[in-house]
C-alpha positions as CSV (number, residue, x, y, z in Angstrom):
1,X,22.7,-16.0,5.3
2,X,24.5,-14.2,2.5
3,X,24.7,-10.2,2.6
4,X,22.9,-8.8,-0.8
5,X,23.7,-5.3,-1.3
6,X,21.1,-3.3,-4.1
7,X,23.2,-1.1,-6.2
8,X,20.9,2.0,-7.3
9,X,21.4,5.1,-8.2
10,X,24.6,5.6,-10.1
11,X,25.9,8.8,-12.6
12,X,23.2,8.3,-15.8
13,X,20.7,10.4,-16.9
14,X,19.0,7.5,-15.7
15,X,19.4,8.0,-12.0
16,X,15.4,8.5,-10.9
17,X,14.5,5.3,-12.5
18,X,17.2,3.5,-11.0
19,X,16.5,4.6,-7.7
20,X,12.8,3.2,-7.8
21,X,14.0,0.0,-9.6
22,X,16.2,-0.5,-6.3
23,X,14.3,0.8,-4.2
24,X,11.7,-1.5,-5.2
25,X,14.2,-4.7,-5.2
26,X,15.1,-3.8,-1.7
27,X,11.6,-3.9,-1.0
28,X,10.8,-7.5,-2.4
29,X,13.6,-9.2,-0.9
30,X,13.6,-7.7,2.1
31,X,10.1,-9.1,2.8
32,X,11.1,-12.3,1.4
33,X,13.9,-12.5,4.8
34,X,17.0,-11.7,2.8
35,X,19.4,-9.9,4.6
36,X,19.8,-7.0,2.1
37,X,21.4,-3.2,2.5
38,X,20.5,-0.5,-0.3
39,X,24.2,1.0,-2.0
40,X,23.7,4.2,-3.7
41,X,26.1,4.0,-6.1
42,X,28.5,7.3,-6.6
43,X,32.5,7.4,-7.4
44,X,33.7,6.1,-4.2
45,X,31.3,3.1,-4.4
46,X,34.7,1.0,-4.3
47,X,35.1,2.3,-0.7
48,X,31.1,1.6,0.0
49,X,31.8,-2.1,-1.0
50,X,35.3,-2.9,0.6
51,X,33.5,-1.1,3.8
52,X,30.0,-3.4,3.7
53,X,31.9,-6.7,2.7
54,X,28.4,-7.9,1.2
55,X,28.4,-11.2,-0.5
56,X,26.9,-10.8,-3.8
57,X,25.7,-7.7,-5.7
58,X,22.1,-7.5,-7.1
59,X,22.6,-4.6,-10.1
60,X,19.6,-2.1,-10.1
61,X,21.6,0.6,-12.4
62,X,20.3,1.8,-15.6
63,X,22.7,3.6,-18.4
64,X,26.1,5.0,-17.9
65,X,28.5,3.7,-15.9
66,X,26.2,1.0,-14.6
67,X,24.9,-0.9,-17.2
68,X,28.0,-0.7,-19.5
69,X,30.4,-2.8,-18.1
70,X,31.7,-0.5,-15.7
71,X,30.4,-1.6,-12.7
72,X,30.5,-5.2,-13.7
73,X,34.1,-5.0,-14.1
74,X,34.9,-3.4,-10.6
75,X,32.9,-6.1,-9.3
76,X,34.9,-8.8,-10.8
77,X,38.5,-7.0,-9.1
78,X,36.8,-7.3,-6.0
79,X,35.1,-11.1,-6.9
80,X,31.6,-10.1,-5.9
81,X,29.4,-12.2,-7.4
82,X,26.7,-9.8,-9.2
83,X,23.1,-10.0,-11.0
84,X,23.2,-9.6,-15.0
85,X,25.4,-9.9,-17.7
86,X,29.2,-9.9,-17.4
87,X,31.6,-6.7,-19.0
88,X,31.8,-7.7,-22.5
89,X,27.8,-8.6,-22.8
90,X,27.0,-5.3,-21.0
91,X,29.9,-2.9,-22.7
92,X,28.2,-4.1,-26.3
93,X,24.3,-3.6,-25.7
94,X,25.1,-0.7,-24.0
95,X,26.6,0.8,-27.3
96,X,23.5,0.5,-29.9
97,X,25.9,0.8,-33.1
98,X,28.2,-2.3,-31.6
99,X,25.1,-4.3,-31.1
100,X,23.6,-3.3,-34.4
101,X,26.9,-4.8,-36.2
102,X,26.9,-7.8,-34.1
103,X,23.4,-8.7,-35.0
104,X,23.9,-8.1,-38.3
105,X,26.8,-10.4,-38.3
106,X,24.7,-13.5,-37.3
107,X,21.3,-12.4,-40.2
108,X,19.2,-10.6,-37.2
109,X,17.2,-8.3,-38.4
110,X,17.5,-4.5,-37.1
111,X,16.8,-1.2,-38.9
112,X,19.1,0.6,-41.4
113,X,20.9,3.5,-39.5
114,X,23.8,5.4,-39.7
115,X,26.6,7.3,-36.9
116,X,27.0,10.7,-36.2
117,X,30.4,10.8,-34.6
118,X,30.6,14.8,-34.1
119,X,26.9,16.3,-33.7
120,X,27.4,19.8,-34.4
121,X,30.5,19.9,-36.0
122,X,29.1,18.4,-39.6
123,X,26.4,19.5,-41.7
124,X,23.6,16.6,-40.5
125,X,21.8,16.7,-44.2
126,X,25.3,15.9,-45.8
127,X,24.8,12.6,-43.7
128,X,21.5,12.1,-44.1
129,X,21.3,12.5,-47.8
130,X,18.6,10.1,-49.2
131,X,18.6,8.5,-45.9
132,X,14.8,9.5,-45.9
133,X,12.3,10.2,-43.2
134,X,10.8,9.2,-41.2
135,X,13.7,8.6,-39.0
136,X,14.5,8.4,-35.4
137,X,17.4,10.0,-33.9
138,X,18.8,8.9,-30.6
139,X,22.0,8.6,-28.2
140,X,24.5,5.6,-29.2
141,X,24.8,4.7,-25.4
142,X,21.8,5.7,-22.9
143,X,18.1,4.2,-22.3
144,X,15.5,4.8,-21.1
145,X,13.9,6.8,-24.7
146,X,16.1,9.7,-22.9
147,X,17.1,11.8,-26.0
148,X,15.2,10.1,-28.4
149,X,12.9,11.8,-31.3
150,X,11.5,11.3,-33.9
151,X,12.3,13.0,-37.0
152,X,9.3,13.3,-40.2
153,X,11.2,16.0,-42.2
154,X,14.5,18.0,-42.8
155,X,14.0,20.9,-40.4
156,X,13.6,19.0,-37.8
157,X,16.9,16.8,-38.1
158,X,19.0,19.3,-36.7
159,X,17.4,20.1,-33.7
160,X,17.0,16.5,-32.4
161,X,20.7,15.8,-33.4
162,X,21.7,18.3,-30.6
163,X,19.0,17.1,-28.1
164,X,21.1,13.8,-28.6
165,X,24.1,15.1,-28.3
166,X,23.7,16.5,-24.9
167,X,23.7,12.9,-23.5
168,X,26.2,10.9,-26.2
169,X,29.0,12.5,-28.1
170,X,27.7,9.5,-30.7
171,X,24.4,9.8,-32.3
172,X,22.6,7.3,-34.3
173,X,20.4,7.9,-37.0
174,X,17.9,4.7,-37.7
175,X,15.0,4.0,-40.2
176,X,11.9,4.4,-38.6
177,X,9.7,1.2,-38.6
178,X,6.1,1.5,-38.4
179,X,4.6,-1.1,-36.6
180,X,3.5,-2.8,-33.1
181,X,6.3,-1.6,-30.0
182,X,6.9,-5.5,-29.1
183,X,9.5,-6.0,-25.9
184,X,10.5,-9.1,-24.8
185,X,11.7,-10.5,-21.2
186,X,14.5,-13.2,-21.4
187,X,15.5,-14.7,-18.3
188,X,18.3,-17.6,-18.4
189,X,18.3,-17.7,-21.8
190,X,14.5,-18.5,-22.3
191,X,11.9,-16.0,-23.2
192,X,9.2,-15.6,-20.1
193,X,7.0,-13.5,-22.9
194,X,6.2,-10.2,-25.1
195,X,4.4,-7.2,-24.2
196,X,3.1,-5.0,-26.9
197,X,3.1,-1.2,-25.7
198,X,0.8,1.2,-26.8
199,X,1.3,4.8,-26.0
200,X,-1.9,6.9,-25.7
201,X,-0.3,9.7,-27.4
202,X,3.0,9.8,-29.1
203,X,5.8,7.0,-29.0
204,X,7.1,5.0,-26.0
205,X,9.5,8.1,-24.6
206,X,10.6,8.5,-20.8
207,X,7.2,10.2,-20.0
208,X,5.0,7.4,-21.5
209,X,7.2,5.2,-20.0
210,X,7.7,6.4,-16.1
211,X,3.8,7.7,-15.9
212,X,1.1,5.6,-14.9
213,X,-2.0,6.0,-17.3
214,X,0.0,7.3,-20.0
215,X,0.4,3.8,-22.1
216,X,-1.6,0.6,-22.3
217,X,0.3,-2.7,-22.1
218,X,-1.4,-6.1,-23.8
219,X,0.2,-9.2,-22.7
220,X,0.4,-11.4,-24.6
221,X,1.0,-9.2,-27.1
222,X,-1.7,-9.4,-29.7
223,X,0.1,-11.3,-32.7
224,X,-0.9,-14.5,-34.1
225,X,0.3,-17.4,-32.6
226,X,3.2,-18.2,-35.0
227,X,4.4,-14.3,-35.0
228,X,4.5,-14.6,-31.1
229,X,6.5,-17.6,-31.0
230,X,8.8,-15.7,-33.7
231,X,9.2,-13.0,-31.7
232,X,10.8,-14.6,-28.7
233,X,12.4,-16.8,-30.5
234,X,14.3,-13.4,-32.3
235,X,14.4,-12.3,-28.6
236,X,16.1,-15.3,-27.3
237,X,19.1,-15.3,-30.1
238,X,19.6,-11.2,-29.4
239,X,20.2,-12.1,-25.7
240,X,22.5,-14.9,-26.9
241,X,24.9,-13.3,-29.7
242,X,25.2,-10.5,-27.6
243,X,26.5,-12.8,-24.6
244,X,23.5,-11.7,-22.1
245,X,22.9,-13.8,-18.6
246,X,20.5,-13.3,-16.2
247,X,17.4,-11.2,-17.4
248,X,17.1,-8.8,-20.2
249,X,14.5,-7.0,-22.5
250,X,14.7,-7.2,-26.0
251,X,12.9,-4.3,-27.5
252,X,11.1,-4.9,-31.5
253,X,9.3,-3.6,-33.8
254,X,6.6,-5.9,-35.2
255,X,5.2,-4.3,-38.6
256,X,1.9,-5.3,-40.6
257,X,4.0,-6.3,-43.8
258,X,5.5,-9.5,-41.6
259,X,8.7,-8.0,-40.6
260,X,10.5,-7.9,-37.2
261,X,13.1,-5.6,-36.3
262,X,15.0,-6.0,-32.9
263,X,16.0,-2.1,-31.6
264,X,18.1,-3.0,-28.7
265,X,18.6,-5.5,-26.1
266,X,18.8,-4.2,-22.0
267,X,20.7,-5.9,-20.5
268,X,19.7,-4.2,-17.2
269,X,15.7,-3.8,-17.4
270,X,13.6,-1.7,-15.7
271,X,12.4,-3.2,-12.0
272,X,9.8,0.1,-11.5
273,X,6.1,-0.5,-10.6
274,X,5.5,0.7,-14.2
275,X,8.5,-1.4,-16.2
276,X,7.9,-4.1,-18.7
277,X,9.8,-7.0,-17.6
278,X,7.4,-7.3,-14.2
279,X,4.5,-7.3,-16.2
280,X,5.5,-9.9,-18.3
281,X,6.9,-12.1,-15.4
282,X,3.4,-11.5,-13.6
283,X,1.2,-12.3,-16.8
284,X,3.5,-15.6,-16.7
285,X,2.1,-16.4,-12.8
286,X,5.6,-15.1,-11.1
287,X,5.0,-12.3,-8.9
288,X,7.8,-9.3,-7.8
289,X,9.4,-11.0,-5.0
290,X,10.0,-14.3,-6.9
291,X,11.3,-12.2,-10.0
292,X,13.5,-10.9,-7.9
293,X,15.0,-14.1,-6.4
294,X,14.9,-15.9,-9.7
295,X,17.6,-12.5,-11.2
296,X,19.2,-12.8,-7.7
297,X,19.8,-16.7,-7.9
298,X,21.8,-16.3,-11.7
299,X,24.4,-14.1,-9.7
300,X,27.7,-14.7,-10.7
301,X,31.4,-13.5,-11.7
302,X,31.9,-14.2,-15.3
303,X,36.0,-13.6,-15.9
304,X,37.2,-16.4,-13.2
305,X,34.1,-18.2,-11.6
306,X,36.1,-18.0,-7.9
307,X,34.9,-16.3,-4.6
308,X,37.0,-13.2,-3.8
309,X,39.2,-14.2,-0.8
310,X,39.9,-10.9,0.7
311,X,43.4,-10.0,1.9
312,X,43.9,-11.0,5.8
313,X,45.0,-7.0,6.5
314,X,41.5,-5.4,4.6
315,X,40.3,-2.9,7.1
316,X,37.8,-0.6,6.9
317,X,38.0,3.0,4.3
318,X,36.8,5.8,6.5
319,X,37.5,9.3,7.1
320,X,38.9,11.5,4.8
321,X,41.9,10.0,4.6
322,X,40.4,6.5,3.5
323,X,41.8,6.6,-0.1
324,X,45.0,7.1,1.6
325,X,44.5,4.3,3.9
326,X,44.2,1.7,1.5
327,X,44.9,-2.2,2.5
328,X,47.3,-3.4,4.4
329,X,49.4,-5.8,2.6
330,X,50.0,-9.4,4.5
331,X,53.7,-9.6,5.0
């Protein structure tokens, strides 16, 4: 039986929400018989995983340093096999502005927007100049809706360009798009379904999102037949230019004048009792537990395809002295 360590946790803003995604992974496949142990990831996580020696690595991290390519790539020096996309897939829809140029570059459709690079230092309405409003304002590189406002005139620019800046030293500035929230789950490369969200009051921020009661969810989302199949079909070629594998969630914005614009693709979704992609997956007849096995079966290294053959003289990192340790070489 394979040893499937749960990665949660991590250095994000987004910590509590990864916690309760692994948390509720452990969960599922430890009732399914798996022979699983939770990893709470922190900067000697390299230690954690020499030390465990698990088998493959099922990726519950959300933002920084775990959904970015980070993790993915220490993961590859060590060949464990791991859930999700591989470093270059994760790197770019972790960064919205990359993933913005990249879908222009193959005629997807996403909102006009523009870069702060130095929040603070410039004067924000040089930038925005006829930019117009409404606009929203968020962090180039976090999830989540963590930072994110909404801006409807010029004194209120400012003030959400620093709440950005406190989690990105990049903001971006995009047109706001009035319309249905629309996300889409993607697993494999196919499209399980869309969700359309509807906040109660206000848009889709971390509260709506993380608080039971506080938004209502229609699935299938309530589009006519051909927009619906447009929609995942959009959501199917974001998870593809960008290079995804495994399961994602491509967020749109479906407005009444017949136009779709994708906002970003997550390339590590949600797994809470209140995310989007279970809901999908159990308005298309798969519950938790088999969700989780079909994300756990698409595990996989991406840069070399081989299983890590660990050095004959590995022992275990312990003690305070364990970075000191190291490996002993073979001779």
């Amino acid at each position: 039986m394979k040893k499937i360590g749960v990665l949660m946790g991590g250095l994000s803003a987004e910590r509590e929400v990864s916690l309760k995604s692994g948390e509720a992974v452990y969960a599922a496949l430890a009732e399914r018989g798996h022979d699983v142990y939770r990893i709470f990831v922190d900067r000697d996580v390299d230690l954690v995983l020499r030390q465990l020696r698990i088998d493959v690595a099922f990726l519950a991290l959300h933002g920084r340093y775990g959904e970015d390519g980070c993790i993915q790539g220490l993961l590859e020096i060590l060949g464990i096999p791991y859930t999700g996309s591989g470093v270059l897939a994760s790197a770019l829809a972790m960064d919205k502005v990359k993933s913005k140029e990249v879908l222009r570059l193959r005629n997807l459709p996403t909102p006009p927007s523009y870069v702060c690079e130095r929040p603070g230092e410039v004067d924000p309405h040089d930038l925005h100049t006829e930019f117009g409003y409404p606009c929203v304002v968020k962090p180039a590189d976090g999830g989540s809706s963590i930072g994110v406002s909404i801006v409807r005139d010029p004194v209120e620019l400012e003030p959400a360009l620093e709440t950005a800046a406190q989690f990105s030293g990049r903001v971006l500035v995009e047109r706001f798009v009035d319309g249905k929230e629309i996300s889409v789950a993607v697993l494999g490369g196919l499209a399980l379904g869309a969700v359309e969200i509807v906040p109660r009051v206000g848009f889709y921020d971390y509260g709506n999102k993380y608080t039971s009661g506080r938004t209502e969810y229609h699935f299938p989302a309530r589009l006519s037949p051909e927009r619906y199949r447009g929609v995942l079909e959009l959501g199917e070629q974001a998870h593809d230019v960008l290079g995804c594998d495994g399961i994602t969630r491509v967020d749109l914005i479906v407005s009444e004048r017949g136009n779709e614009s994708i906002l970003e693709v997550n390339t590590i979704p949600g797994l809470t009792p209140t995310s989007l992609v279970p809901k999908i997956a159990h308005g298309c007849g798969m519950d938790f537990g088999e969700l989780c096995e079909e994300i756990l079966g698409r595990a996989r290294l991406h840069a070399h395809g081989r299983a890590y053959e660990r050095r004959q003289g590995e022992r275990p990192f312990s003690g305070p002295e364990r970075r000191a340790g190291g490996a002993i070489e073979p001779h």
